[in-house]
C-alpha positions as CSV (number, residue, x, y, z in Angstrom):
1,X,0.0,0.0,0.0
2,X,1.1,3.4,-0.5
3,X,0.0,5.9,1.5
4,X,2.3,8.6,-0.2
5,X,4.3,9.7,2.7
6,X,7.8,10.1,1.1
7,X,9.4,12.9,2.3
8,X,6.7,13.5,5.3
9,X,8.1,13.3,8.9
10,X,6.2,12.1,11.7
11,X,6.6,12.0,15.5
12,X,5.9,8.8,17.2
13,X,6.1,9.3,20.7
14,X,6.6,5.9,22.9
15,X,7.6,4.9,20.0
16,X,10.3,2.3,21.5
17,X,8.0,-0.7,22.2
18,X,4.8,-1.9,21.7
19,X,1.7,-0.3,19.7
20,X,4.1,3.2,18.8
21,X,6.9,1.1,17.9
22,X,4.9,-0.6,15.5
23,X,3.6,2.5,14.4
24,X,7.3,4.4,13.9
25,X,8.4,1.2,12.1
26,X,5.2,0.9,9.2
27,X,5.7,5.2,8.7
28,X,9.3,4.0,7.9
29,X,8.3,1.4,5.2
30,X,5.5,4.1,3.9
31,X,8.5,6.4,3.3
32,X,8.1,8.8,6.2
33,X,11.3,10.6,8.1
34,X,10.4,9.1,11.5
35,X,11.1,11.1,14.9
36,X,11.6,8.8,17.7
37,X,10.3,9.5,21.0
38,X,10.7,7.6,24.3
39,X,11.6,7.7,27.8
40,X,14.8,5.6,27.8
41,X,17.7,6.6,26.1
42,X,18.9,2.9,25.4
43,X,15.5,1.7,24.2
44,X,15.5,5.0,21.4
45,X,19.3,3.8,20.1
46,X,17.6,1.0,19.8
47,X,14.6,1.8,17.9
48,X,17.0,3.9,15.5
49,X,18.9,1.5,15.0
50,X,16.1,-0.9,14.1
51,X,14.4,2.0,11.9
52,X,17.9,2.5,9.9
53,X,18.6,-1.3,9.7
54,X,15.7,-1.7,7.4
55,X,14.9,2.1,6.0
56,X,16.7,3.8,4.3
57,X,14.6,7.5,5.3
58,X,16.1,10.1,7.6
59,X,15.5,8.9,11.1
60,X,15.3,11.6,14.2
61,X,16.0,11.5,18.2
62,X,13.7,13.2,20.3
63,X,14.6,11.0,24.1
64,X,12.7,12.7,26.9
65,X,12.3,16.5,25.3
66,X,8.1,15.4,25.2
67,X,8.4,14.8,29.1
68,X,9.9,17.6,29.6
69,X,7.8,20.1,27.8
70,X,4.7,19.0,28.9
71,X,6.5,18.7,33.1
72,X,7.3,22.7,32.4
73,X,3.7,23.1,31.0
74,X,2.3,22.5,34.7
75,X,3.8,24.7,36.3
């Protein structure tokens, strides 16, 4: 299927294991520059390096700026 998103990006967040990993990994195949998201440092590397293993698309690192933004959003 193509769902014409070559050159797109899009921003998974908890995107290093179950339902959003899945997610950041089928935007890949579709062609989209995938921004990773997640909590763990180790488990993004991880998820990059999965992404860039099999795709070929630019691949961004976004650890822990989502948790931040929305802790300074309280206050």
């Amino acid at each position: 299927m193509d769902l014409e998103l070559k050159g797109k990006k899009a921003l998974i967040t908890c995107s290093t294991w179950g339902v959003g990993k899945v997610i950041a990994l089928s935007l890949a195949a579709e062609g989209a520059e995938v921004i990773s998201n997640g909590r763990s440092q180790e488990k993004v590397n991880q998820t990059i390096w999965e992404l860039k293993e099999h795709y070929s698309n630019a691949v961004y690192i976004l650890p822990r700026q989502i948790l931040v933004l929305r802790k300074a959003m309280k206050k």
